[in-house]
C-alpha angles and dihedrals in degrees: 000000000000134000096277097041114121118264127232128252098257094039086053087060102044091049084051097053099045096044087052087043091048097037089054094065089075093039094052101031108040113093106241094217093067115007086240106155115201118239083238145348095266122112119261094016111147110235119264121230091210091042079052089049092056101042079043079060095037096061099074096050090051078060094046091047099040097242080107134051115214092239097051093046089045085052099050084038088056093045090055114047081040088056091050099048100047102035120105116299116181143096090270112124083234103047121108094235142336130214082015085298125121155216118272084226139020141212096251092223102027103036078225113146106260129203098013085274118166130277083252110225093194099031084058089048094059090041091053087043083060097043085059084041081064093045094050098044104043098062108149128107107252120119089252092056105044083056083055093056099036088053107045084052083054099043093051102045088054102066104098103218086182097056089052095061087059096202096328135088097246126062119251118242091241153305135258121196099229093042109026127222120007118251100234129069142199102273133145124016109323141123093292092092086100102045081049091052087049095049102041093057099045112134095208113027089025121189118240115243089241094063095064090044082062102059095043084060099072099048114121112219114204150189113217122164090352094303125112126209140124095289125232125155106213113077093220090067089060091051121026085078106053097043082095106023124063105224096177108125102354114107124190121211101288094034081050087058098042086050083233132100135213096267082052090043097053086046099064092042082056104047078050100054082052097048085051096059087047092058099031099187093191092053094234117169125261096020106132132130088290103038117070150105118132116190143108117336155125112277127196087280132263098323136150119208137178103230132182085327103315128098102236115197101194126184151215129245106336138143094267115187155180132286095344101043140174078217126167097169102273123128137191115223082200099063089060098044085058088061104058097098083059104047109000085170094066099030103048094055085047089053101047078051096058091042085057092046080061086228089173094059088172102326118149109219098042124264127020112262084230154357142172115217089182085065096066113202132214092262090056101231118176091231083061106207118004133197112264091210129068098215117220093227090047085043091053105054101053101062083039101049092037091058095044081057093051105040110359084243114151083031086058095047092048092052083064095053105097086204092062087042092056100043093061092045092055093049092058100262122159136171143044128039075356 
């Protein structure tokens, strides 16, 4: 089966009922006044920019799918890219952003930076993907649409990309007021393929061509279990991406030169994250063909635990991956679900496991966004301990990804976009719908 074979009757259900389920956690939690989305459903969380990117791209397929009337998504639409161009910009510790960059979290009433978090380079880059998500989408002629347009185009020509690189080829990772600039930056295979694309193809603080040679230099190609790709262990890296740009068939410098591409590319990361579980080489419970997905997540906590005869250290939230950890047991159905438009033969049967394993039990927003089966709890239950919190950047992948898989929708609208365009021009890609 590949991605456009046809789905069966009871997959199509299932698809149906997690991507409304999904998709109700950014209706329900985001606060109307601004668009701001939480982190997570928990009281108190600051909102997320990349969690407000993806309910930006959400929107439309509420509208396509009738959760969701125009008008109302034009009008929370409105409210948040109004929110984001006229909030606070400046070097001062309580403003919202600063360059058009933003904080990594928000104040959920004020918009005001929380916790003296960084100025997020690449949560910034997946806001602003969702900002030009709203422009494409919103194209009629009405007065509420044309704002939408005219500020997603401002918001995203104000992001200055060069600033970013303080001095270097890459871009940091981020800035804080007190410190300055963060010491790490976007290099090697990770999830900044997006944020390169953006700022490549910036019409007004426009990335060099070098800089994204140099972040294609440092990435580390591999062989594991007999399939080669770019390797990454966390599933997210090998998704967030391409949740707004098409990559069939369009192949950069160094995919040109491996004769594969990043869909491809994403397709072999996620049979191996598969074959891992099969083989589960650290003997957790619960890996098996149709349970897997291994990223980044919250765990049961910083525990130690004598089990079955083996002493478990398990973690919190951490970049787990695939197949050299770190790895304490816990798994992330949504991981998988992002996945579908890659391997829907492997990802449908794992999500109609994890539907059987009633990983929603009551939760609001689907399944849950992870669980340990190794780490057994007082009721029994065969998922073992589960996260108490849906997470807005694990919500937003599975109705986006799911639709991308459907109907190609939000990949349609992006290769619209004459920024995206652009971008991948710039970095060297060629074929395809290019």
């Amino acid at each position: 089966m590949d991605a456009s074979a046809k789905i069966e009757p009871l997959s199509e259900e299932l698809l149906l009922d997690l991507q409304r389920l999904s998709l109700d956690y950014f209706l329900q939690e985001a606060n109307p006044e601004n668009g701001l989305i939480p982190d997570r459903n928990r009281e108190g969380a600051p909102a997320s920019m990349a969690a407000v990117g993806m309910a930006l791209t959400a929107y439309p397929i509420c509208v396509a799918r009738g959760f969701m009337s125009r008008g109302a998504a034009r009008d929370r639409t409105l409210a948040t890219l109004r929110f984001f161009h006229d909030s606070r910009q400046g070097p001062e510790t309580d403003a919202t952003g600063y360059k058009g960059f933003y904080y990594h979290f928000l104040d959920m009433k004020s918009g005001r930076r929380v916790w003296k978090c960084e100025l997020s380079t690449i949560d910034t880059a997946l806001l602003i993907a969702g900002v030009l998500a709203a422009g494409a989408f919103f194209q009629e002629d009405d007065e509420g649409e044309q704002e939408i347009r005219r500020l997603a185009d401002a918001l995203y020509r104000r992001v200055d990309w060069n600033w970013a690189q303080n001095g270097g080829a890459m871009v940091t990772h981020g800035w804080r007021p007190e410190k300055g600039f963060l010491r790490y930056r976007w290099e090697g295979f990770d999830e900044a393929l997006i944020l390169y694309v953006l700022g490549l193809g910036s019409p007004t603080h426009k990335l060099p061509p070098e800089s994204y040679a140099a972040w294609l230099s440092s990435y580390r190609w591999k062989e594991i279990y007999g399939r080669e790709f770019v390797y990454a262990g966390p599933l997210f890296i090998h998704q967030f991406s391409h949740i707004w740009i098409d990559f069939r068939g369009i192949r950069d410098a160094f995919m040109r030169a491996r004769g594969s591409d990043y869909f491809e590319n994403s397709r072999q990361a996620t049979h191996v994250q598969r074959e891992y579980a099969i083989r589960n080489p650290r003997g957790f419970k619960g890996y098996h063909a149709n349970c897997w997905g291994i990223t980044a997540s919250d765990g049961p906590g910083r525990l130690t635990r004598r089990i079955d005869g083996v002493t478990r250290r398990f973690f919190d939230y951490r970049a787990r991956g695939a197949p050299f950890g770190p790895d304490d047991g816990t798994l992330s159905p949504w991981a998988a679900a992002a996945s579908l438009p890659f391997a829907p033969d492997i990802v449908l049967p794992a999500l109609k496991h994890f539907h059987d394993l009633d990983l929603k039990n009551g939760n609001p927003y689907g399944f849950t966004a992870s669980f340990n089966p190794t780490l057994e709890t007082v009721d029994g239950r065969a998922c073992g301990w589960t996260c108490a919190d849906h997470v807005g950047i694990n919500q937003g992948p599975i109705p986006l990804m799911i639709e991308n898989h459907r109907t190609d929708f939000i990949w349609k609208l992006m290769r619209e976009c004459p920024y995206i365009v652009d971008g991948l021009r710039s970095a060297g890609f060629t074929g395809g719908w290019l």
